[in-house]
Each structure stands twice: as C-alpha cells, then as structure tokens.
PDB file of N, CA, C and O in Angstrom:
ATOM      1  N   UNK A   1       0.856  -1.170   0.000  1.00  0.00           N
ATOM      2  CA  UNK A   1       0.000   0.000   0.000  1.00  0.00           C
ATOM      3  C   UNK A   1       0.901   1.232   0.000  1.00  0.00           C
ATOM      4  O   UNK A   1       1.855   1.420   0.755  1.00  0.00           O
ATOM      5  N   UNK A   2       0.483   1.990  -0.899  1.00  0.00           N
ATOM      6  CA  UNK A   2       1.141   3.360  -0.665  1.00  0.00           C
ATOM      7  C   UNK A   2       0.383   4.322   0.120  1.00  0.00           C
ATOM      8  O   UNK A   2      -0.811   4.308   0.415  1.00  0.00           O
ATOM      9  N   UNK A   3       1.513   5.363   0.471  1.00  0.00           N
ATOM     10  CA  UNK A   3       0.707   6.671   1.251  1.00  0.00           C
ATOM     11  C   UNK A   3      -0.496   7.323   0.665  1.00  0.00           C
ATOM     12  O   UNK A   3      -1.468   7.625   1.358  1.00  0.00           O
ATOM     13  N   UNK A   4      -0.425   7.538  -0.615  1.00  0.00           N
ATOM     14  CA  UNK A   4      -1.859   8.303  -0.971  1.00  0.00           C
ATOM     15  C   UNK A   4      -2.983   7.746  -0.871  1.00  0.00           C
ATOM     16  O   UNK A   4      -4.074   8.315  -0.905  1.00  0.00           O
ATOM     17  N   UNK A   5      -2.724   6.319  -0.708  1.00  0.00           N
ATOM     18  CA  UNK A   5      -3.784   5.238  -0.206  1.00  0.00           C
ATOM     19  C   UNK A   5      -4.708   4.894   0.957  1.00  0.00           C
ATOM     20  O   UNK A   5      -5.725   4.202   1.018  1.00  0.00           O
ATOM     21  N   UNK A   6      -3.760   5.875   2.214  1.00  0.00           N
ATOM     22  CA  UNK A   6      -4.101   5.763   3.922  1.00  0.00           C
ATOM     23  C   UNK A   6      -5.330   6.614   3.619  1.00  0.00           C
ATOM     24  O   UNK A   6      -5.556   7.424   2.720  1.00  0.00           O
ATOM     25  N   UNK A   7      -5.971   6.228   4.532  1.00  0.00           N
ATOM     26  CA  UNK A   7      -7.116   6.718   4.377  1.00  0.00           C
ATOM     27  C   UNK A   7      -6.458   7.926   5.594  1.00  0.00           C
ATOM     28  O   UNK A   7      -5.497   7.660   6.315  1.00  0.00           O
ATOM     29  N   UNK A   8      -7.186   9.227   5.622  1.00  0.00           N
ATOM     30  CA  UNK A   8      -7.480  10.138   6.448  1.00  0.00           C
ATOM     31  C   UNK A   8      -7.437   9.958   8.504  1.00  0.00           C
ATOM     32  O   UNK A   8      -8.467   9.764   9.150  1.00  0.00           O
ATOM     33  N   UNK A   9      -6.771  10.019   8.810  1.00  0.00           N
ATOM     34  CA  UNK A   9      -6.421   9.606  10.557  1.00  0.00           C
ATOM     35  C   UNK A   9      -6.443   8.501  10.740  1.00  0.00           C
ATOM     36  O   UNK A   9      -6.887   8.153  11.834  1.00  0.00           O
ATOM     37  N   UNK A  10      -5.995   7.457   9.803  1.00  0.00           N
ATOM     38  CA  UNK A  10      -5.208   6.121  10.248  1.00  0.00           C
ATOM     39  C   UNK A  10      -3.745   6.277   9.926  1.00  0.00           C
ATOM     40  O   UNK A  10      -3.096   6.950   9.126  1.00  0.00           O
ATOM     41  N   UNK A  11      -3.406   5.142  11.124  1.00  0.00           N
ATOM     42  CA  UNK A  11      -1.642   5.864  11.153  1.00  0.00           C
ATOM     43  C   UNK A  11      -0.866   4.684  10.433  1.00  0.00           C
ATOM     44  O   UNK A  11      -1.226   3.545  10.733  1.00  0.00           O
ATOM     45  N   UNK A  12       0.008   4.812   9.653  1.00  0.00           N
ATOM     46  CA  UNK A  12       0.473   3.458   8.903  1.00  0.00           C
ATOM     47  C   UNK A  12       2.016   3.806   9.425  1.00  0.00           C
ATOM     48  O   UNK A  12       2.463   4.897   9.779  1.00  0.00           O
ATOM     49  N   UNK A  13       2.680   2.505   9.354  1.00  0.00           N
ATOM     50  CA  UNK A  13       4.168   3.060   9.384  1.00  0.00           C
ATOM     51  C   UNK A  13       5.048   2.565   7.748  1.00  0.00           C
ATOM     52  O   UNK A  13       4.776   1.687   6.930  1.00  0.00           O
ATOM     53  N   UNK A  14       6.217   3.645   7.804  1.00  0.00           N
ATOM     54  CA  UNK A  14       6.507   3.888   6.397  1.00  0.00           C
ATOM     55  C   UNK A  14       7.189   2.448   6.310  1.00  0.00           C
ATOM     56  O   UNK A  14       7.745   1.911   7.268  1.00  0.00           O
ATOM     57  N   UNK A  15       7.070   1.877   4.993  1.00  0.00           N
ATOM     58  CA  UNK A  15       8.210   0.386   5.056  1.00  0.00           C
ATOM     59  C   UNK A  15       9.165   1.121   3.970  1.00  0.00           C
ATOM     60  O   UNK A  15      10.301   0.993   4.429  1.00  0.00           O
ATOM     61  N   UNK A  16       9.201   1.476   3.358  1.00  0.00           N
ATOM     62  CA  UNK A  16      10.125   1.609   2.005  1.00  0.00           C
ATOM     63  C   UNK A  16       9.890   3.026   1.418  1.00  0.00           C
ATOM     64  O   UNK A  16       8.892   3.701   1.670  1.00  0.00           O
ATOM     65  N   UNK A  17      11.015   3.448   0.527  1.00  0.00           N
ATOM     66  CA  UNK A  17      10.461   4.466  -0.588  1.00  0.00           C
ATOM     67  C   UNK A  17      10.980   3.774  -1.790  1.00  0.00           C
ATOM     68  O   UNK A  17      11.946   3.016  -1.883  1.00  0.00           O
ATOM     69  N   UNK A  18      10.266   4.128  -2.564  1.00  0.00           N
ATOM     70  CA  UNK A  18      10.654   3.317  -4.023  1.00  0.00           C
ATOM     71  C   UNK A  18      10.450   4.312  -5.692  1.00  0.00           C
ATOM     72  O   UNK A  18      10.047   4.000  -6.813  1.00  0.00           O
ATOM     73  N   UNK A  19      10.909   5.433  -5.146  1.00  0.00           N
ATOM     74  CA  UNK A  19      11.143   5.903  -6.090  1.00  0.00           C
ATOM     75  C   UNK A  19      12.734   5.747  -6.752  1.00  0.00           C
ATOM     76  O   UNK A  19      13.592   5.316  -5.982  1.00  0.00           O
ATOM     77  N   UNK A  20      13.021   5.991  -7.754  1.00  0.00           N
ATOM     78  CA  UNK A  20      14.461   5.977  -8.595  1.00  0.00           C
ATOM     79  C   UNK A  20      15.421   7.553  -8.925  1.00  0.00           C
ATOM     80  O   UNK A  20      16.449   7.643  -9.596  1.00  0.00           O
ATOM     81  N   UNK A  21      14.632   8.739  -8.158  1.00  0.00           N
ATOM     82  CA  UNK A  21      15.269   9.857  -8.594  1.00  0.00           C
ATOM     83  C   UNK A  21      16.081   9.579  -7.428  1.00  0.00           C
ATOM     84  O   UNK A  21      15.426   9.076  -6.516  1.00  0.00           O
ATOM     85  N   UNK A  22      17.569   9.792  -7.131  1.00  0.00           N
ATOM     86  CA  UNK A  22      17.893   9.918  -6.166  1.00  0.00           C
ATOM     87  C   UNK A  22      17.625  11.377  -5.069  1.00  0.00           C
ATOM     88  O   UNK A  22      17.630  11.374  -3.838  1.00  0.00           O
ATOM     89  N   UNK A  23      17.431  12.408  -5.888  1.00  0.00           N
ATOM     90  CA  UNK A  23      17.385  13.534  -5.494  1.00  0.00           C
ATOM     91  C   UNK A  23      16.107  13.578  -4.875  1.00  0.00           C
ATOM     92  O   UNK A  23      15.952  14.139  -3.790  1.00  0.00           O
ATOM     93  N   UNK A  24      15.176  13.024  -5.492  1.00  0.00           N
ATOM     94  CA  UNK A  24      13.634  13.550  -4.483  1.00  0.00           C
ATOM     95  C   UNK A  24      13.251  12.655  -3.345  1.00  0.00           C
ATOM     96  O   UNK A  24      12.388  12.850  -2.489  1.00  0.00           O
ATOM     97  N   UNK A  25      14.300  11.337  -3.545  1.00  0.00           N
ATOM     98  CA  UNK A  25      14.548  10.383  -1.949  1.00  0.00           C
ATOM     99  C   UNK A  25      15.046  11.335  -1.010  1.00  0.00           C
ATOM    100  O   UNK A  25      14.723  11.436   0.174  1.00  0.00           O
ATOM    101  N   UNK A  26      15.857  12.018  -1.646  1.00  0.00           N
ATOM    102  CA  UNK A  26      16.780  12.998  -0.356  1.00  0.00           C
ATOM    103  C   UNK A  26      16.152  14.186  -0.264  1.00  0.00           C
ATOM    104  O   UNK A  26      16.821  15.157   0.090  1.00  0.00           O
ATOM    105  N   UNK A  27      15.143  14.298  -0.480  1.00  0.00           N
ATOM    106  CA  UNK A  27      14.189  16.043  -0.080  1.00  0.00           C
ATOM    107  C   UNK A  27      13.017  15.673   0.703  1.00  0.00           C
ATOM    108  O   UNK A  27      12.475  16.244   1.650  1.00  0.00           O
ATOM    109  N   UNK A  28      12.618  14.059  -0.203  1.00  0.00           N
ATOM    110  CA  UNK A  28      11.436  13.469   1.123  1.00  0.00           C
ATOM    111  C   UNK A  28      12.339  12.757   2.428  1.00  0.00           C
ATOM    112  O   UNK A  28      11.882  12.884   3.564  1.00  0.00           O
ATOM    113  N   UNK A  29      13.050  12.345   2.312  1.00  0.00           N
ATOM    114  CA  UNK A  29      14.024  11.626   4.143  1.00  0.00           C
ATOM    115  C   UNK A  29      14.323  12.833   4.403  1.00  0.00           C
ATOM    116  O   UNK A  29      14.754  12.555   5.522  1.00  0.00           O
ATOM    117  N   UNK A  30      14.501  14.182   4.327  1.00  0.00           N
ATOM    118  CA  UNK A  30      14.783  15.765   4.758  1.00  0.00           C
ATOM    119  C   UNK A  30      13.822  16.208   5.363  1.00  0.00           C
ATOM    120  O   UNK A  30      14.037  17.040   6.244  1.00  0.00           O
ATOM    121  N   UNK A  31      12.032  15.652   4.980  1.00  0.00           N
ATOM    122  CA  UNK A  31      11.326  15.787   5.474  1.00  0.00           C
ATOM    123  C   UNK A  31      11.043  15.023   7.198  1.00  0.00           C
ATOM    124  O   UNK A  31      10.450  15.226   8.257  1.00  0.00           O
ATOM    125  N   UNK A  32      11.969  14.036   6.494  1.00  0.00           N
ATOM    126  CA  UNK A  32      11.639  13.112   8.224  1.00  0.00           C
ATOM    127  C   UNK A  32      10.941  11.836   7.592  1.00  0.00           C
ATOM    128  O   UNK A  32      10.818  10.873   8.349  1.00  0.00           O
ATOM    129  N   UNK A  33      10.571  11.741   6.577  1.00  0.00           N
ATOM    130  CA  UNK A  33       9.659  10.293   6.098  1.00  0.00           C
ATOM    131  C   UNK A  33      10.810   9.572   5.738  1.00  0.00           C
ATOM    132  O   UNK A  33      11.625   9.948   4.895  1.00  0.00           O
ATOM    133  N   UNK A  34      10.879   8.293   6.538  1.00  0.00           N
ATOM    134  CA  UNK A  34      12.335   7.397   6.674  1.00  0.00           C
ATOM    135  C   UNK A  34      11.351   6.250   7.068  1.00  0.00           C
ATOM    136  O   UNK A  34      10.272   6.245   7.661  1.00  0.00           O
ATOM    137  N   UNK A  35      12.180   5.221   6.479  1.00  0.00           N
ATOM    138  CA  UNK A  35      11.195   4.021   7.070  1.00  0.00           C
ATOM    139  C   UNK A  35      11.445   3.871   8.427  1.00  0.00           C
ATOM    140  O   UNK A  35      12.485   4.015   9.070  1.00  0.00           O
ATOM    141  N   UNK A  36      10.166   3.516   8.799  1.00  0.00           N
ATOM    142  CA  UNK A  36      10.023   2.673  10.665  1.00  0.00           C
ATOM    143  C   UNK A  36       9.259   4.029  10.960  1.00  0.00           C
ATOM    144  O   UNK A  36       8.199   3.767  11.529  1.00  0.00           O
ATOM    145  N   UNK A  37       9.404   5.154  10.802  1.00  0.00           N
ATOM    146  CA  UNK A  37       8.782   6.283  11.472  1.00  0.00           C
ATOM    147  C   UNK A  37       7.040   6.016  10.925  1.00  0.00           C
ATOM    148  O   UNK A  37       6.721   5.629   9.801  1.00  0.00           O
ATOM    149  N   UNK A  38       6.189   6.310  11.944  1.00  0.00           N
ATOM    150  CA  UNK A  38       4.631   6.035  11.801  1.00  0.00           C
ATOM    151  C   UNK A  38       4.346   7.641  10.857  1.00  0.00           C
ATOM    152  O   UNK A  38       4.828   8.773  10.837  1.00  0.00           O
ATOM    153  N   UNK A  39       3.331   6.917  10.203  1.00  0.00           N
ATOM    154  CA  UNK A  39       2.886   8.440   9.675  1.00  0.00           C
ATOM    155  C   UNK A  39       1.199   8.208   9.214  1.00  0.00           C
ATOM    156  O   UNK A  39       0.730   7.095   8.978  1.00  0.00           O
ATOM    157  N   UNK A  40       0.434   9.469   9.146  1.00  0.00           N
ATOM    158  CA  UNK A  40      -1.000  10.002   9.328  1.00  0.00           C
ATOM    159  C   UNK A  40      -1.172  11.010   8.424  1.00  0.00           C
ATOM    160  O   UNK A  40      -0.406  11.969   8.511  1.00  0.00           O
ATOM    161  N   UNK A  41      -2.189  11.002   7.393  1.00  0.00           N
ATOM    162  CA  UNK A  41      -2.750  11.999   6.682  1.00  0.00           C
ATOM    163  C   UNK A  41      -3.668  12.664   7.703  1.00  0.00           C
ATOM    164  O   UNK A  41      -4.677  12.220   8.251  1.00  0.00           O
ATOM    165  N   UNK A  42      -3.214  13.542   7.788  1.00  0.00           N
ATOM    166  CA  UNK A  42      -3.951  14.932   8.347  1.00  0.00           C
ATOM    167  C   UNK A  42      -5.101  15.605   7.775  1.00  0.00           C
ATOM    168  O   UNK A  42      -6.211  15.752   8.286  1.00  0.00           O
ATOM    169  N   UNK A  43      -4.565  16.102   6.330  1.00  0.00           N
ATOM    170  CA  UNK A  43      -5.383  16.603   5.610  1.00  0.00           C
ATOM    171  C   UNK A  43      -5.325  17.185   4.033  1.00  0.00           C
ATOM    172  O   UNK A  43      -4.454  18.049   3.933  1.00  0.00           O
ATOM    173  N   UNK A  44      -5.949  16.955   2.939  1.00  0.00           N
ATOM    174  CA  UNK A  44      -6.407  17.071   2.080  1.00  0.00           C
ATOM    175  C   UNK A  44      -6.731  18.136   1.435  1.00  0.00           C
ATOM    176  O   UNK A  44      -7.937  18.382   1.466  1.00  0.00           O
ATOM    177  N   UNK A  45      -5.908  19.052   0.703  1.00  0.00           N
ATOM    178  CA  UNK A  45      -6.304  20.108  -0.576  1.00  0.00           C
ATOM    179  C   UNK A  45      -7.526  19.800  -1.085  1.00  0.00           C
ATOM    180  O   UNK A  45      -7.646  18.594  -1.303  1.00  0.00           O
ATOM    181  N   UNK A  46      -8.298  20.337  -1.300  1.00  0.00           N
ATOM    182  CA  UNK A  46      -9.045  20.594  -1.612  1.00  0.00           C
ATOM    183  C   UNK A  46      -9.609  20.000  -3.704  1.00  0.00           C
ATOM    184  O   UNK A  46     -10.667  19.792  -4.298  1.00  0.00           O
ATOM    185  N   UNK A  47      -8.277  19.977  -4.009  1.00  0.00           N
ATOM    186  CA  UNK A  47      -8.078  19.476  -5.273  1.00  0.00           C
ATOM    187  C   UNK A  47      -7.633  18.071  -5.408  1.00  0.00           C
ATOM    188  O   UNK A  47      -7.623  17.427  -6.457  1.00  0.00           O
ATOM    189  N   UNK A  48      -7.098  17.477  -3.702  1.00  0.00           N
ATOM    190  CA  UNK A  48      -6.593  16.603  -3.734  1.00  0.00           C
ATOM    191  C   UNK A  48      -5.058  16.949  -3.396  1.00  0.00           C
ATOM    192  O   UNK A  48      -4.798  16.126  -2.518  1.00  0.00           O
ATOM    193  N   UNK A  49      -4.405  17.381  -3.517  1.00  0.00           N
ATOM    194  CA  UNK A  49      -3.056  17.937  -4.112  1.00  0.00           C
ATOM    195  C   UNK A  49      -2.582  18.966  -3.296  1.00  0.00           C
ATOM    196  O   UNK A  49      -2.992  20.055  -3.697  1.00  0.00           O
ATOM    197  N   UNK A  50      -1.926  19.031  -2.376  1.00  0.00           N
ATOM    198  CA  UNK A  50      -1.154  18.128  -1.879  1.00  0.00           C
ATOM    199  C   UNK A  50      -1.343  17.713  -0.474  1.00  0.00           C
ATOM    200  O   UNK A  50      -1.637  18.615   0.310  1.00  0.00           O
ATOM    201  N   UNK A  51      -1.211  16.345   0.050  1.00  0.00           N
ATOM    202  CA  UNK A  51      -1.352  15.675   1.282  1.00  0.00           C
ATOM    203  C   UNK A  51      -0.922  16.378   2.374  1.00  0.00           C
ATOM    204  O   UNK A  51       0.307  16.426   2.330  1.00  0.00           O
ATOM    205  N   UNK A  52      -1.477  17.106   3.606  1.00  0.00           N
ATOM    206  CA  UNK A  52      -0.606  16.999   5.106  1.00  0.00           C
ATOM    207  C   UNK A  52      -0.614  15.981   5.966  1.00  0.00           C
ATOM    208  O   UNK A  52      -1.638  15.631   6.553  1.00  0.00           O
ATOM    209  N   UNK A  53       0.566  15.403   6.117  1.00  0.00           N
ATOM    210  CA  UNK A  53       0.732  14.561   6.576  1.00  0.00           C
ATOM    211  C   UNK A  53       1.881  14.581   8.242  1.00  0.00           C
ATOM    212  O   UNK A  53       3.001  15.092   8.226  1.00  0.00           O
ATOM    213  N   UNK A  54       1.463  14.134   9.105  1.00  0.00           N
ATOM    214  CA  UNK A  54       2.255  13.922  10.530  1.00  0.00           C
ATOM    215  C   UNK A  54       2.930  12.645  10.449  1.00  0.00           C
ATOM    216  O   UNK A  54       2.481  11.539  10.150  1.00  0.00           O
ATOM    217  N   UNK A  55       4.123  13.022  10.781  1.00  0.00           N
ATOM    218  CA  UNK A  55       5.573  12.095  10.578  1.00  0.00           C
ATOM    219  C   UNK A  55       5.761  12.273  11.828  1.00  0.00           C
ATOM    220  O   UNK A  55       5.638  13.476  12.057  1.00  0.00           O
ATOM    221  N   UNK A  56       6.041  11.586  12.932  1.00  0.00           N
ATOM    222  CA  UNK A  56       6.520  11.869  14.120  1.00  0.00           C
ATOM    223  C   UNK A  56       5.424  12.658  15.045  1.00  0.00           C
ATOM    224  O   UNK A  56       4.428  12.236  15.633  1.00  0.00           O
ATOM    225  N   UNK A  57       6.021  14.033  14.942  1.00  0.00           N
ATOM    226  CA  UNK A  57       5.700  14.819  15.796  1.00  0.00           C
ATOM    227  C   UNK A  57       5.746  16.258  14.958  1.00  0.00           C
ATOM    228  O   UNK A  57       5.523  17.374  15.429  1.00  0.00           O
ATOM    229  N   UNK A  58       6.041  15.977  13.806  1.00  0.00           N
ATOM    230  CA  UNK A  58       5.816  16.946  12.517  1.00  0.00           C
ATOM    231  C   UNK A  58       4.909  16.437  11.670  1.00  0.00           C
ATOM    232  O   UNK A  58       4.585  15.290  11.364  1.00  0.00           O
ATOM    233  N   UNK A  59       4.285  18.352  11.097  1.00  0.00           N
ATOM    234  CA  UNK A  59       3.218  18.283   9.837  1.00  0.00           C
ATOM    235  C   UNK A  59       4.039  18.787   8.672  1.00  0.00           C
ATOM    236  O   UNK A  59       4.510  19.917   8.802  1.00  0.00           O
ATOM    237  N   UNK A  60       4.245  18.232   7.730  1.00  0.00           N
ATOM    238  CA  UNK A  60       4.543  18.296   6.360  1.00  0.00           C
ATOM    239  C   UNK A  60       3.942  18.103   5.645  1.00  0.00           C
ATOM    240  O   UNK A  60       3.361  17.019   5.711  1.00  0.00           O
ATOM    241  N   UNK A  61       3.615  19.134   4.301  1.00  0.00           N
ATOM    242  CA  UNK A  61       3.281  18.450   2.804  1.00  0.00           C
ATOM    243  C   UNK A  61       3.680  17.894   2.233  1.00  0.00           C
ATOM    244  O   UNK A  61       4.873  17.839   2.531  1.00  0.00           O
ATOM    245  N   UNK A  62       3.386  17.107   1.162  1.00  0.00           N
ATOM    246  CA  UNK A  62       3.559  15.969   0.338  1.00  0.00           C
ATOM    247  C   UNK A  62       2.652  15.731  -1.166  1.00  0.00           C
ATOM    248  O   UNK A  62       1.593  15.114  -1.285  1.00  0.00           O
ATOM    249  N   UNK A  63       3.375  16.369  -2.145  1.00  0.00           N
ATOM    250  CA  UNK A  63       2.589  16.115  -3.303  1.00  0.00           C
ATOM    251  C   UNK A  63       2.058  14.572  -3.753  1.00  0.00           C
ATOM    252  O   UNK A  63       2.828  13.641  -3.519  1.00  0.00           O
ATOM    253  N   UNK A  64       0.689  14.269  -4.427  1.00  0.00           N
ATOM    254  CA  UNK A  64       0.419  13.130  -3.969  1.00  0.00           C
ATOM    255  C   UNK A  64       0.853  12.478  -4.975  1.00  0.00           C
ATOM    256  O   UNK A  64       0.452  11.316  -5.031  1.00  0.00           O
ATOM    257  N   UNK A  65       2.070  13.088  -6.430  1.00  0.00           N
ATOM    258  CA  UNK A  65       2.713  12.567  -7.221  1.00  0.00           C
ATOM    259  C   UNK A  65       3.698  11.387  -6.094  1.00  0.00           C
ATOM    260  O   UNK A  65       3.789  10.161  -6.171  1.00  0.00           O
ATOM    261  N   UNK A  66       4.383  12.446  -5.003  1.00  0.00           N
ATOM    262  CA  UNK A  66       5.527  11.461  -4.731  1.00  0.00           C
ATOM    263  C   UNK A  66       5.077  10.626  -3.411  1.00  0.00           C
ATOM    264  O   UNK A  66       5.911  10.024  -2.735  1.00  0.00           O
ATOM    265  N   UNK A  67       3.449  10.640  -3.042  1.00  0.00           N
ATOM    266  CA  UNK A  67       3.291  10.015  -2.070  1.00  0.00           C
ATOM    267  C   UNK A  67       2.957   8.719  -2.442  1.00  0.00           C
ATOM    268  O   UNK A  67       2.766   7.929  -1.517  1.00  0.00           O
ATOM    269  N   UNK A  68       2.767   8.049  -4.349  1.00  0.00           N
ATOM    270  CA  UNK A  68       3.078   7.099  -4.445  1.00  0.00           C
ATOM    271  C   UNK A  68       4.265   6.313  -4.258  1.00  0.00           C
ATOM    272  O   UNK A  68       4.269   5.082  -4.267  1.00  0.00           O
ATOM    273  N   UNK A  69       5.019   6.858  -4.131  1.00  0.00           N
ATOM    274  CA  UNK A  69       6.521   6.515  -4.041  1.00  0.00           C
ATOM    275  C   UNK A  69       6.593   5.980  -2.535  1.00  0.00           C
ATOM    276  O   UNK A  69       7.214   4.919  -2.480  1.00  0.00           O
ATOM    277  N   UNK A  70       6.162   6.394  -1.403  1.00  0.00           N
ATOM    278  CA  UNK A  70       6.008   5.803   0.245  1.00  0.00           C
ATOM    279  C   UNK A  70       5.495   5.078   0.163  1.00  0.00           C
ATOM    280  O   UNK A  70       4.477   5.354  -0.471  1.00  0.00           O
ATOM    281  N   UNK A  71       5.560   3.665   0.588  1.00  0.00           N
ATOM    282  CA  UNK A  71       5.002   2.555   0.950  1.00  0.00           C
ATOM    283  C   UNK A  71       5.006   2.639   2.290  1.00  0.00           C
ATOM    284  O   UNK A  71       5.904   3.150   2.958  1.00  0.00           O
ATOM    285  N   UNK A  72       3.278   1.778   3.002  1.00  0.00           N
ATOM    286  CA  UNK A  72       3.267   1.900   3.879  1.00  0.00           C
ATOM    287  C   UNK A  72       2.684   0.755   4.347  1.00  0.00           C
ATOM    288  O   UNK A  72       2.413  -0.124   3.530  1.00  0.00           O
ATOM    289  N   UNK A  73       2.386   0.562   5.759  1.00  0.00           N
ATOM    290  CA  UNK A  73       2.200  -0.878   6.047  1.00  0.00           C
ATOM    291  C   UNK A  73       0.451  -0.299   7.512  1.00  0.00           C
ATOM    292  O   UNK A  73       0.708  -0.088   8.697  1.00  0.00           O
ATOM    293  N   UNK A  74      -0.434  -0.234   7.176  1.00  0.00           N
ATOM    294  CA  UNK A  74      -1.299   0.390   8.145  1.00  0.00           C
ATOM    295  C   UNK A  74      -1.161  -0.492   9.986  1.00  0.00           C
ATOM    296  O   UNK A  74      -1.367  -1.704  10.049  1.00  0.00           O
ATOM    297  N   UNK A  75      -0.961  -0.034  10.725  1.00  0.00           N
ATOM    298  CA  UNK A  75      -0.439  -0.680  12.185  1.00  0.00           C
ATOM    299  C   UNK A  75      -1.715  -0.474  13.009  1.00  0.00           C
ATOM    300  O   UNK A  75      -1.753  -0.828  14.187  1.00  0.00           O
TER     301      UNK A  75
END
C-alpha cells in the first residue's frame, strides 16, 4: 500500500520508498519520512493535491505525485 492510499487519521508506518530519482529520496528523508517512522494523513487540498501529513511529531506536505513513491504498512 502506498501513502496516498491511507485513508485520512489512520496511522500506517513507512516500510520503504521506491522511487528511482535519487534527489527527491533525499528532499522526502529531509522531510523526516524514513522508514520505521509512523505516519498520518492529516489533511487534504481541496483538489486533492497536496497531502498533510504527521511524521513523528511533525506536519509536512507531500505532493500526492511522490506520495506514491512511500510505501506503507497500516499498524
């Protein structure tokens, strides 16, 4: 399951990222989304676009292009 998939205040924890740019692996783990850390969609644009999401004890956005790229495992 990927992140754009969690439904709205269920908390999944991250297993993997699986994208191939190396560069946008290293701007999303900058964010704090690293596997083992739990994470929660918060909330929803209005267009869809783009995800807030709680990583920890932080809220970050997340375009929901690269929130296919997070795999997640719902706990």
């Amino acid at each position: 399951m990927t992140l754009e998939q969690l439904p709205q205040q269920k908390t999944a924890v991250i297993t993997a990222l699986t994208h191939s740019d190396s560069a946008l692996l290293s701007r999303i783990m900058a964010l704090g989304i690293i596997p083992g850390e739990p994470i929660a969609i918060t909330n929803v644009a209005p267009l869809g676009c783009p995800l807030q999401v709680k990583v920890g004890d932080t809220l970050v956005s997340v375009r929901k292009n690269d929130a296919q790229h997070i795999e997640i495992e719902i706990i």
